[in-house]
matplotlib code that plots the C-alpha trace (Angstrom):
import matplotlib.pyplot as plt

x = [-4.9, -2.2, 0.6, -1.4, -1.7, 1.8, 3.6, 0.7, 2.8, 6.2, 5.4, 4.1, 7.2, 9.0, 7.4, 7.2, 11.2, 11.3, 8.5, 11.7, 13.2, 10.2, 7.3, 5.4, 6.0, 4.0, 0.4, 1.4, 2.5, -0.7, -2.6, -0.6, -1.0, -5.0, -5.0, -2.8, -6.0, -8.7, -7.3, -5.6, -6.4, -7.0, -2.5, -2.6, -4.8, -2.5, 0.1, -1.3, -3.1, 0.1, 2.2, -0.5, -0.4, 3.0, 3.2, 0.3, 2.5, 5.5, 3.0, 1.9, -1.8, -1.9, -5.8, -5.5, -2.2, -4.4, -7.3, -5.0, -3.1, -6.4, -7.3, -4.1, -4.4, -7.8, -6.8, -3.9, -6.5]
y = [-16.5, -16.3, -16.5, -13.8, -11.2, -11.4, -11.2, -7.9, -6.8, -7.2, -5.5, -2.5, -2.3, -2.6, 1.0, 2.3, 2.2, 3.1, 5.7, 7.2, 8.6, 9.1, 10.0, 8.6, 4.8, 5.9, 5.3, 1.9, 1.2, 2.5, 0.1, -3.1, -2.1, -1.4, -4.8, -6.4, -5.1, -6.5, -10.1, -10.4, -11.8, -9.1, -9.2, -8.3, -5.6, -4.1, -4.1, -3.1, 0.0, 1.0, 1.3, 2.8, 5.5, 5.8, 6.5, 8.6, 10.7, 10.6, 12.1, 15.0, 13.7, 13.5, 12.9, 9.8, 9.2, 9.3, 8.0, 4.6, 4.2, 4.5, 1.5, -0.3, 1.1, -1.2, -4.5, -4.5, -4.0]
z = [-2.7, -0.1, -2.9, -5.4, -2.4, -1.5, -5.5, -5.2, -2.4, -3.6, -6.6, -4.7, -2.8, -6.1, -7.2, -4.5, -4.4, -7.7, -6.9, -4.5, -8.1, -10.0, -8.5, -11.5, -10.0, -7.5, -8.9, -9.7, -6.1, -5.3, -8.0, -6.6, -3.1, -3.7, -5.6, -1.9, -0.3, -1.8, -1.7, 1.3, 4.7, 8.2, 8.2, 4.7, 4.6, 7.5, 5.3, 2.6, 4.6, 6.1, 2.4, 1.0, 4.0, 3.3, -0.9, 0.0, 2.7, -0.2, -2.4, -0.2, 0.0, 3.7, 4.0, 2.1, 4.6, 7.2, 6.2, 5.4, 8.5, 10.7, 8.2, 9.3, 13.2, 12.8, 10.9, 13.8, 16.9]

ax = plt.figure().add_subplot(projection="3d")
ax.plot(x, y, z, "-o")
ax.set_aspect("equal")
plt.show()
């Protein structure tokens, strides 16, 4: 499970760079990302809170910024 949340990760991060030239990549990052969440353990879903928070600030959607990183300010307390 450990090895299926992280290759979800790395592929977020891959769109999301790739998100940084066309926005498009974005709502991939944000399907790998979602998929980080669901499988990881309390770190993961930190991380995977916190990149979501940031495609979401990339994106304009600032709610769904927030709403994310007081996901992540949670996992980390």
């Amino acid at each position: 499970m450990h090895g299926e949340a992280l290759a979800y990760n790395c592929i977020g991060v891959d769109y999301m760079k790739l998100g940084e030239h066309d926005s498009k990549n974005y709502d991939d990052a944000i399907e790998f990302h979602t998929k980080h969440k669901e499988v990881a353990d309390v770190a993961g879903k930190f991380l995977a809170h916190i990149n979501l928070g940031i495609i979401y600030n990339n994106t304009d959607d600032h709610e769904k910024s927030s709403i994310n990183h007081q996901f992540a300010l949670r996992y980390a307390i």
